[in-house]
N, C-alpha and C positions, 0 to 999 in steps of 0.2 A: 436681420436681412443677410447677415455675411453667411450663415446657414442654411437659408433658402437657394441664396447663388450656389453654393457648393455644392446644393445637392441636386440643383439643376443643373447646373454643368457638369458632374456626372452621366447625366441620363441624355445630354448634348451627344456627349464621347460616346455613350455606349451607342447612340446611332450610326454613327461611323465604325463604330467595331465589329458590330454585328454584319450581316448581311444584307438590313435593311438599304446600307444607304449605296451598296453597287448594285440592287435590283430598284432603286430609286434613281440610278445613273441609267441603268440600263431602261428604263420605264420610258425617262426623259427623250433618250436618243429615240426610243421608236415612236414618242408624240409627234418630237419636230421631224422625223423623216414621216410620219404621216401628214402633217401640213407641208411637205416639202412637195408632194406628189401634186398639190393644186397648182402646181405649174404648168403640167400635163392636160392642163383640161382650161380651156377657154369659154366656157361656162360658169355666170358671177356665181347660180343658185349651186351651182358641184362646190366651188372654193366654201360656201356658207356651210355645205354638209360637212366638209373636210374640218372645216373651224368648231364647228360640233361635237363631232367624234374627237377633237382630239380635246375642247374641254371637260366630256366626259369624261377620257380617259385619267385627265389630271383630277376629278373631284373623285372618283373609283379609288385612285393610286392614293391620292394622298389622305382619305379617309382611311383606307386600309393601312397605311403605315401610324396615322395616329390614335387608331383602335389597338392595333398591334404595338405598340409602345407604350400605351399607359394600360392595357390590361394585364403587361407583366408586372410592373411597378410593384409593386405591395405584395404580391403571391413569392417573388422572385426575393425577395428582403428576405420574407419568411421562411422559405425555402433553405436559403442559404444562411441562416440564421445569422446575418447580417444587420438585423436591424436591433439585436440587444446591443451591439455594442456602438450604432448609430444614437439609440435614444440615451443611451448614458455619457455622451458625450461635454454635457445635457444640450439635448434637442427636442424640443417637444416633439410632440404628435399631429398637433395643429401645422407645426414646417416644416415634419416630413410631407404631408398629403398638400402644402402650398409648394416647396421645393419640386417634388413629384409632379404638379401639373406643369408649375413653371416652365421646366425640362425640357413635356411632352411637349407642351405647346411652344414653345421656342425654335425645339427641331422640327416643328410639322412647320412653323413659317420657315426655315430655312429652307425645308421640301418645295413647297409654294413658293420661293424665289426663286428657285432653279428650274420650275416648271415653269412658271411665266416668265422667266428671262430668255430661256430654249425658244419657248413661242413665241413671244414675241419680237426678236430676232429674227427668227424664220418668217416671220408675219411679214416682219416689213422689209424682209428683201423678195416676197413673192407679191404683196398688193403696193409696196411702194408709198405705205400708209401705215402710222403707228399710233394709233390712238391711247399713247401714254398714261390718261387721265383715266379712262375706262377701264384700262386692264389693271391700273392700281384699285377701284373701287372693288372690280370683280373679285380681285385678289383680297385685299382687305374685308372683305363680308364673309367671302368662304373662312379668313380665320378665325373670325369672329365666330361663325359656323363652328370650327373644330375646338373653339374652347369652348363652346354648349359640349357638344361631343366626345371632347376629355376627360370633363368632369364627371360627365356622367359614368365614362367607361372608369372612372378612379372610385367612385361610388360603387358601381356592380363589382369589382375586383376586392372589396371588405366584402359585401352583401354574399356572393356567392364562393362558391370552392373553389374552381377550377378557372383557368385565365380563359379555357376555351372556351366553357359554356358562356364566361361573363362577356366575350366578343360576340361570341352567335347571338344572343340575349340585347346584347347593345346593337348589332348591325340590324338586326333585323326591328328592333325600335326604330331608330333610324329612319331606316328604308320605313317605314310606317308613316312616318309623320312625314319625309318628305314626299313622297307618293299621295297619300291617304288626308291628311291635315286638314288642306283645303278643303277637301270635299265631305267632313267628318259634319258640319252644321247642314248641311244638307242632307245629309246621309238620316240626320235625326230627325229632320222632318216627319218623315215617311215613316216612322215608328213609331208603335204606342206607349204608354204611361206602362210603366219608369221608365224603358228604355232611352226612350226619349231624353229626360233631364238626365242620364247617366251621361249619355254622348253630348249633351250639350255643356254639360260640366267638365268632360274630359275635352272637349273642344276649346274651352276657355282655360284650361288649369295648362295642358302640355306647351311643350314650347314648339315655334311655327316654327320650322326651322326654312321649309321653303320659302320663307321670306330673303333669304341671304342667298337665295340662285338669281343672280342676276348674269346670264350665261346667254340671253335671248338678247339682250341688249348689246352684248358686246359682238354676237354674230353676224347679227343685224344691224349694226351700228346706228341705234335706236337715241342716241346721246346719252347721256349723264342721269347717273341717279341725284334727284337733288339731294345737296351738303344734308339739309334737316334731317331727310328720310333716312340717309346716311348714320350720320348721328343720332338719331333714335333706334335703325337696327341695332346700334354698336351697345348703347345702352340698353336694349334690351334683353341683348346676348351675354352682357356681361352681369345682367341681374340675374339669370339664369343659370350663367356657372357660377355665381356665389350660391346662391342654394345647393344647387348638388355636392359643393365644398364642404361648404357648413352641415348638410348630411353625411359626407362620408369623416367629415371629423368625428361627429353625433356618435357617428357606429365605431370609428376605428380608436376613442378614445374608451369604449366600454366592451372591446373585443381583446378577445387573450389572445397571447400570441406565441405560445406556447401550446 
């Protein structure tokens, strides 16, 4: 474990060193000056669109900074041929790619805390209302969300060459399942044999990821996800990045690196 933390604290720092994390300063400032504008408008359904666009903008931001951070992971070792003298230190293979997610997903909750701390600050000096309890769930699913979404992006970055392709490749997955997912059992309906059992297979095998937008509830202030539901998104997010782990070990323990 002292290996794992190392080497996620590492990939902590490098998000502060790069330029990630002042276009993640700067992101923040223009959410909460976009929720600062529903002052201006005495209409409750304009404050709801305003609460919208700027959840948007934080699940936009902060998927893009955790695609962009674990698809250089493993490319950027290689590169700089940093990682013979990482694995000889002896460190396996298995805790570099658990160290590697650890990192990612650590700096992307740190991201998610300074996006919902910005809004939700601004939130309740403009409704005078802070519903604490919601905006921890909203928050806590999306990262449950980004650790499906790490792993996967730390799997594509063995699998493919380039850190660019393996982000367009993973975003655009992504954007698939959260868009498309729900409506993929329906979609097979309407189609014949095989197509049919192909899409109902890929509808039951992928992971739903739209299940962890809970972004309608906290705009609408719709109450509480119940605890259960809660706790079974979480476990099911986290059965999901163990797979993609245990894949990209699969590949990254039988891949040269050289």
């Amino acid at each position: 474990m002292t290996a794992i933390f190392a080497i996620a604290g590492v990939v902590i720092k490098e998000l502060y060193r790069r330029k990630d994390f002042y276009v993640l300063f700067i992101l923040t400032v223009l959410v909460t000056g976009v929720m600062a504008l529903a002052n201006f408008f005495d209409d409750d359904k304009m404050v709801g669109y305003l609460k919208e666009i700027c959840l948007l903008l934080i699940w936009i931001s902060a998927l893009a900074i955790a695609v962009a951070t674990a698809a250089r992971q493993i490319p950027a070792e290689r590169e700089n041929r940093t990682i013979f003298p990482l694995l000889a230190k002896p460190v396996t293979r298995g805790r570099v790619i658990t160290g590697k997610f650890l990192g990612c997903w650590l700096a992307s909750g740190l991201s998610l805390i300074m996006f919902y701390g910005f809004l939700g600050v601004v939130s309740a000096s403009r409704d005078h209302h802070f519903p604490a309890v919601n905006y921890f769930q909203a928050m806590w699913l999306q990262w449950v969300f980004l650790a499906v979404v790490i792993a996967m992006v730390i799997l594509g970055s063995i699998v493919f060459a380039a850190p660019s392709s393996n982000a367009t490749i993973c975003v655009i997955a992504v954007a698939g399942m959260l868009f498309m997912g729900r409506y993929l059992k329906m979609i097979a309906l309407t189609q014949p044999e095989p197509v049919r059992s192909i899409l109902y297979t890929l509808y039951f095998v992928m992971p739903h990821l739209e299940w962890f937008d809970v972004r309608e509830l906290v705009i609408h202030g719709r109450g509480l996800v119940p605890w259960v539901d809660c706790g079974l998104a979480t476990l099911y997010g986290a059965a999901y990045t163990a797979v993609f782990l245990f894949a990209a070990w699969i590949c990254f323990r039988r891949k040269a690196l050289n």
